[in-house]
C-alpha positions as CSV (number, residue, x, y, z in Angstrom):
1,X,24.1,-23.3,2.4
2,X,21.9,-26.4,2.3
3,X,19.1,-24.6,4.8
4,X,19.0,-21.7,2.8
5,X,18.2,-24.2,-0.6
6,X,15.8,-25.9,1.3
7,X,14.4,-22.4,2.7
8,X,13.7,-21.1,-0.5
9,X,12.0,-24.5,-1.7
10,X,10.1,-24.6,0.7
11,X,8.9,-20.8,0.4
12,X,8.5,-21.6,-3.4
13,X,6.7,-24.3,-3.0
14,X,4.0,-22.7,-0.3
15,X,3.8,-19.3,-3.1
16,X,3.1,-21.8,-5.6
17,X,-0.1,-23.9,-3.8
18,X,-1.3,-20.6,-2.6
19,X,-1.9,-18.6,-5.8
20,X,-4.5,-21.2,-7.0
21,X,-6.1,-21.1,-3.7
22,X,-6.2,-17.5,-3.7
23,X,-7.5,-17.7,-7.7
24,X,-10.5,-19.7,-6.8
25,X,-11.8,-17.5,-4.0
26,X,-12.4,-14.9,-6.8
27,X,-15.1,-16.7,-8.7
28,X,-18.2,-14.1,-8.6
29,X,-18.4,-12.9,-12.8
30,X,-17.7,-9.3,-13.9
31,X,-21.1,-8.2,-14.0
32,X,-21.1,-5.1,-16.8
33,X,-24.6,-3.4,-17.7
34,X,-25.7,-1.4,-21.1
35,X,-28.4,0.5,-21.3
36,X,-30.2,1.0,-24.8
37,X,-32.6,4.4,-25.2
38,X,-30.9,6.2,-28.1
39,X,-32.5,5.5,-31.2
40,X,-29.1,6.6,-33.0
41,X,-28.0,4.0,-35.5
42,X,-24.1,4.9,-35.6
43,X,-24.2,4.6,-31.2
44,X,-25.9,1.2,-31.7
45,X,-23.3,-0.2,-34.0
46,X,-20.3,1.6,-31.4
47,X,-22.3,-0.1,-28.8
48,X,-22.3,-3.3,-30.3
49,X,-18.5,-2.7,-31.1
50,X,-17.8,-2.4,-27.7
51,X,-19.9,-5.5,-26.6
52,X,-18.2,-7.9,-29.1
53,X,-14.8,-6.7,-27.7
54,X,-15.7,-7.7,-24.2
55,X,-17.3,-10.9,-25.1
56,X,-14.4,-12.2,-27.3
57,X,-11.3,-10.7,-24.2
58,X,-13.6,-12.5,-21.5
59,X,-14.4,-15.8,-23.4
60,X,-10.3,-15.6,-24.4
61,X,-9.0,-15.0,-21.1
62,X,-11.0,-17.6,-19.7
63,X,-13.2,-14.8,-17.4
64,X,-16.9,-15.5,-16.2
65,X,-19.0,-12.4,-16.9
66,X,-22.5,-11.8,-17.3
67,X,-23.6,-8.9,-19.5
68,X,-27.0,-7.2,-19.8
69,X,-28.5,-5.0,-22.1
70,X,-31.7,-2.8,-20.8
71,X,-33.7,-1.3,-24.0
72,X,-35.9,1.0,-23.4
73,X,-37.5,4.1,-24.9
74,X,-36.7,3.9,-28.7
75,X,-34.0,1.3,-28.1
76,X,-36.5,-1.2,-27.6
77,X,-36.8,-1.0,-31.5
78,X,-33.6,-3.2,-31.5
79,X,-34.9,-5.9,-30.1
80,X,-38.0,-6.2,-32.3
81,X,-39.1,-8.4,-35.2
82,X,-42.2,-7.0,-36.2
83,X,-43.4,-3.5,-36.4
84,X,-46.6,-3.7,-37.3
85,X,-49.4,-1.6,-35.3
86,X,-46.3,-0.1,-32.8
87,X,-45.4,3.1,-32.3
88,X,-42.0,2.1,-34.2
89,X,-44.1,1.2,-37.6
90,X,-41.8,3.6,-39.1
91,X,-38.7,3.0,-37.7
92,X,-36.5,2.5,-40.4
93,X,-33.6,1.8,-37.9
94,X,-33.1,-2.3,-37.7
95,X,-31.8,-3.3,-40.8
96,X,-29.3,-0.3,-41.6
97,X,-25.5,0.0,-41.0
98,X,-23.1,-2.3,-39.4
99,X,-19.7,-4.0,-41.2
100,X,-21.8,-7.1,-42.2
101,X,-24.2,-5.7,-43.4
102,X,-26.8,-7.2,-41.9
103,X,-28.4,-4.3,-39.7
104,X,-28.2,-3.7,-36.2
105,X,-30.3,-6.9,-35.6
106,X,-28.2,-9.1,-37.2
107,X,-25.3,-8.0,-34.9
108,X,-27.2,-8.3,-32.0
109,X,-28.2,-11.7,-32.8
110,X,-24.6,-12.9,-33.3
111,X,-23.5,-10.9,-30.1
112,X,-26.1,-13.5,-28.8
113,X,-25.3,-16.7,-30.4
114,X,-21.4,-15.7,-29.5
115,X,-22.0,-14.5,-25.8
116,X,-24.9,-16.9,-25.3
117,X,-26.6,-17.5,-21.4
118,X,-24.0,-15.1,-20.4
119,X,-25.3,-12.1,-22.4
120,X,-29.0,-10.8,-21.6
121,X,-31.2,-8.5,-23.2
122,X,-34.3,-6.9,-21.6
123,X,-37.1,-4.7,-22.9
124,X,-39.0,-2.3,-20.7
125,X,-42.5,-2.9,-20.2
126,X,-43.7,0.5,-20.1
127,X,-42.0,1.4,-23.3
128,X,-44.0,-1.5,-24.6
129,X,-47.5,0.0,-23.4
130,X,-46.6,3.1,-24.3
131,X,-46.1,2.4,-28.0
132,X,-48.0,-0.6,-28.0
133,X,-45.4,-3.8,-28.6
134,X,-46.7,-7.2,-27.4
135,X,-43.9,-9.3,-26.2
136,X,-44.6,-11.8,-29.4
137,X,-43.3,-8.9,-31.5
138,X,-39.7,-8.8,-29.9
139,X,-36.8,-11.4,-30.7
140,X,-37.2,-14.6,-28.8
141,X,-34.2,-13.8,-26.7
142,X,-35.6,-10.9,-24.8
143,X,-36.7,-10.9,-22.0
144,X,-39.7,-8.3,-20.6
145,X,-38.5,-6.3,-17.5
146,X,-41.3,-4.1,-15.7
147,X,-39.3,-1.4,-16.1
148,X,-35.7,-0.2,-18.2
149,X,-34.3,1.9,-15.4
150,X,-35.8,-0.5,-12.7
151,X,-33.5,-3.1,-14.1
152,X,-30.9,-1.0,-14.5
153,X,-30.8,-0.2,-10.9
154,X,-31.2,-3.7,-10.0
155,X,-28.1,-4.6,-12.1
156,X,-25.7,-2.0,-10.6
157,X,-27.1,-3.1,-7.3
158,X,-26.1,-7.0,-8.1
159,X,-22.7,-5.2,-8.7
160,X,-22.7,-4.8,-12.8
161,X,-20.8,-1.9,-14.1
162,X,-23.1,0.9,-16.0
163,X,-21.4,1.2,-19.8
164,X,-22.7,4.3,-20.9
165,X,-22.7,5.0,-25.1
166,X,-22.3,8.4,-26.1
């Protein structure tokens, strides 16, 4: 009777060290990536919905992530601060909706502030030329990306899962 005790402490014992060690090996972040090309106010604010959700379960549960967000077409308008002499001039779509009140933009900045280095945002460069954005009229967080669905492609290759808003 006293082998099998110390059997079965033993056994505990070895489950017990080796579910940490097995744990740690698992330390590459969930990699998710959004893209942004629908100029749709009410799939911006889902989108951002869906974003704060993952952001707050991730930074609860203690889970490394990195999450992009790829803007291009007229999603680039999301990620803008000034209007003025784009092809968006007349975009009335940044400051509208959201349960704050504060517009698309203002969600996206405290999606930022909350996620911070592990949340992303890019802004396709051809979008830019093509309606004519200089990168001093985008929010200071974004960051310029040759191409939307060039860095889209990059992300899934890195191993980010494509979240898709319809």
């Amino acid at each position: 009777m006293k082998l099998k005790n110390i059997l079965l402490a033993v056994i505990a014992a070895v489950m017990m060290m080796s579910a940490p060690v097995s744990a740690q090996e698992n330390t590459s972040p969930v990699k998710v990536v959004y893209p942004l090309d629908f100029p749709s106010i009410k799939r911006v604010h889902f989108m951002l919905n869906t974003l704060n959700n993952l952001i707050k379960h991730y930074q609860k549960n203690f889970i490394d992530y990195e999450i992009s967000v790829v803007s291009y077409g007229p999603g680039i308008q999301y990620l803008m601060k000034d209007f003025k002499g784009t092809g968006f001039a007349k975009k009335p779509y940044l400051k509208h909706g959201g349960p704050t009140g504060k517009g698309a933009q203002g969600r996206i900045d405290a999606l930022k502030q909350l996620g911070g280095d592990n949340i992303q945002f890019y802004v396709c460069g051809n979008t830019m030329t093509k309606k004519n954005v200089k990168a001093n009229q985008l929010v200071d967080y974004a960051q310029v990306t040759p191409g939307g669905i060039l860095k889209l492609i990059e992300k899934q290759g890195e191993g980010a899962a494509l979240i898709k808003i319809k």
